[in-house]
Steps between C-alpha positions, in 0.01 A plus 500: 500500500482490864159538704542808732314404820460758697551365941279740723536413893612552795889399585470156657271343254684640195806371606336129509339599125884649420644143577203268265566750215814389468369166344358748230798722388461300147138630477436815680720770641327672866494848618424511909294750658541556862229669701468539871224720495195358319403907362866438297327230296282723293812720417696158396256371279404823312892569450619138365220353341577618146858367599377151490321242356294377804470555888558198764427648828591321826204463628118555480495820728757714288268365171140585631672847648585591109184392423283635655687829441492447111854506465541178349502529121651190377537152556550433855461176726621428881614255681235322762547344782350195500449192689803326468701787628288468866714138568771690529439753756313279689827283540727849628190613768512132650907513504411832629380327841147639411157363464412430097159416620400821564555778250390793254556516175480735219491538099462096422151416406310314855424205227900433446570536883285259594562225241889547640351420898321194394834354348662608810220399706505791698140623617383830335299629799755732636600617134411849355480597156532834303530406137544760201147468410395623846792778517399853381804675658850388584453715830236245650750225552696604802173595714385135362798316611583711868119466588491120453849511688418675745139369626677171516321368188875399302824435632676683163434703206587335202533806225615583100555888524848608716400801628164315707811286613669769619207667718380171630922433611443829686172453632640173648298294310713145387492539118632298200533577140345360202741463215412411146643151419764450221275248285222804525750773393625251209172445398404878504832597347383273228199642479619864437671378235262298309254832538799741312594228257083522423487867483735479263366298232202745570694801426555342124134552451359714276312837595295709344393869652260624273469906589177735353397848539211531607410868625294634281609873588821432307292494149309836587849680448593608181650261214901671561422449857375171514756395276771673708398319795458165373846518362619569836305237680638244170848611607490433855327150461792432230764600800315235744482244212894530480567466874261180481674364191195493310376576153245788505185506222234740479169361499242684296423872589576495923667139602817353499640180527840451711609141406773357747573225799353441843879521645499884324161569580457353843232580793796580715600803262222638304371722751852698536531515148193547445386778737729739240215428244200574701664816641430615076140526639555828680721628233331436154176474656457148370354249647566073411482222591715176488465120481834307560434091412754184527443211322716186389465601108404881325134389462460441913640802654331761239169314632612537851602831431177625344281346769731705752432805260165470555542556925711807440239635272252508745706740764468887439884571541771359316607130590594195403394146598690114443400157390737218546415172343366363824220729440633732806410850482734778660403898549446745456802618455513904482819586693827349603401506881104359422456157644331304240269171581517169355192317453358196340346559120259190575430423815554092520566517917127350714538741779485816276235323297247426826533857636409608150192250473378602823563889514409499107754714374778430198778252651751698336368790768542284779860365350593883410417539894737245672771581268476843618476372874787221425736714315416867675449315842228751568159353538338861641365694146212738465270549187736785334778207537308202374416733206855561410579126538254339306454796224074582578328740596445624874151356449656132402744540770207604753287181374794241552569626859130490553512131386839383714306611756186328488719173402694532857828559302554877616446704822466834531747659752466881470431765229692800338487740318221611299386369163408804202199421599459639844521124651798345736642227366520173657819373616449112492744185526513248258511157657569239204 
């Protein structure tokens, strides 16, 4: 079978990708996305992303757009623009009549640009950089380029995103585009595949979603009653198990084991399917929670899913948290529109482990924290928030702000609304 890849772009640079994915009709099969304005993106991604088996965008800006809007819940890479494609519009501004020496540039890292001058021997004074790592908006880049342009720093704007083009062209400003090359879009073709031909030897794993009651309210109602709504929860769970094609065991007097495969049970459609489940809450007045583990054999994803049983356990409402067999931890999930966080079960990354050291709070707080930050992209939280997050108490959450703050790794930029206790809360930043 076929990879789907799934082309999101705008028209120029999808054409180019259109013409390289014909050396893969034996391997993959495309679907293009056209956009030409970048709030269309969100709406193209949310609508075809079960349709396919990964995402290749065109480039970065369409990719960090979806991201940083959550949208993306798959598999996705871009194509860069790197180095090698800079020889080539160099060559078209000089045939251009226009001087090379002089110029802004945006999206390529200032690293890349500058190894590319010194094998062209052209001096890097006069050379202006604004690399992805330095962009926070796509809107900054035509005020970059015209300003340089027109205070007589650059002779031409050198630039990856069309519609910049197009307001520098009528601003006046001499402009040239940045393509992707065709060895980077083979490459990143390649890519896309190799990522869906991975995710699908995942899918074969097995999964385990273990399920327990565990409101006690449900076992002050009378025996008939009790009964009665067991059997009704029982039957519902059964239901799911079928539509995950699964084999359902009850577990003792309040859990149940749903035996089945990642593919089935995947991160991308639990909380859909799942949301139907915790809606029972309201209902039957039952409250569970849920552990979903993968593993490569039986033994490793009921592990995986019992340590993830142990996270849901600890919220009030009904939820459910996953364990993959990196050691990854997802949730909670309580509701097909929640966004979950993935974090680290053991923290193994320096940076996370320093701020801990030196703050002297858990690492898996501080991990818990950028994942939140990376995956959210908000880095602005209050106590009530960091609470939620993390699963502690207002106190806890108060104590760990406290401590970012002392450490330098938070600033406080305002306050809201009040705490139970009579108190404002502190708005802070976290800077990690």
């Amino acid at each position: 079978m076929k990879i789907r890849i799934g082309v999101i772009g705008v028209f120029d640079t999808v054409e180019k990708i259109k013409k390289i994915m014909k050396e893969f009709s034996n391997q993959a099969e495309a679907y293009y996305f056209v956009y030409s304005k970048k709030e269309e993106i969100i709406d193209i991604v949310k609508n075809n992303q079960n349709n396919v088996d990964v995402l290749l965008f065109s480039g970065s800006f369409p990719y960090l757009y979806a991201q940083n809007n959550n949208a993306i819940k798959m598999p996705a890479v871009y194509v860069p623009r790197i180095a090698s494609s800079i020889y080539d519009v160099l060559w078209k501004i000089r045939d251009r009549k226009l001087d090379y020496t002089s110029v802004s540039i945006d999206v390529i890292e200032e690293k890349d640009v500058y190894e590319v001058l010194d094998t062209l021997n052209i001096p890097k004074e006069n050379f202006y950089v604004r690399s992805n790592s330095e962009m926070k908006n796509v809107d900054e880049l035509f005020p970059f380029h015209y300003n340089l342009w027109k205070t007589g720093k650059t002779s031409v704007a050198i630039t990856s995103n069309c519609k910049v083009k197009k307001r520098l062209v009528e601003a006046g400003t001499p402009v040239a585009r940045l393509y992707p090359t065709n060895s980077s879009i083979r490459e990143y073709i390649n890519k896309a595949i190799y990522i869906a031909d991975v995710e699908r030897i995942k899918s074969t794993q097995t999964a385990i979603q273990i399920v327990r009651i565990k409101d006690d309210n449900i076992r002050n109602a009378s025996e008939y009653e009790f009964l009665k709504l067991k059997n009704h929860f029982e039957a519902i769970l059964i239901d799911y198990t079928q539509q995950n094609f699964g084999s359902f065991f009850p577990f003792g007097n309040n859990e149940y084991l749903i035996f089945t495969t990642r593919g089935a049970l995947n991160k991308k459609s639990i909380g859909k399917k799942f949301s139907k489940i915790i809606e029972l809450e309201k209902e039957l007045n039952i409250v569970f929670a849920s552990g979903i583990g993968y593993g490569s054999t039986v033994y490793k994803a009921e592990i995986n899913a019992r340590i993830a049983l142990s996270h849901a356990m600890k919220k009030t409402a009904s939820s459910c948290f996953i364990v993959d067999e990196d050691g990854e931890i997802s949730g909670p999930i309580s509701s097909c529109d929640e966004i979950d966080i993935s974090y680290k079960l053991f923290v193994t990354e320096d940076r996370i482990q320093n701020i801990a050291n030196e703050i002297n709070i858990s690492p898996t707080y501080v991990a818990k924290i950028k994942s939140i930050i990376e995956q959210t992209g908000k880095d602005v939280m209050d106590s009530e928030e960091i609470s939620n997050y993390l699963s502690i108490s207002l106190r806890s959450a108060r104590r760990i702000i406290n401590q970012f703050l002392d450490g330098g790794y938070a600033k406080v930029i305002g306050k809201g609304r009040q705490s139970p206790t009579g108190r404002p809360r502190r708005i802070i930043k976290i800077e990690i």
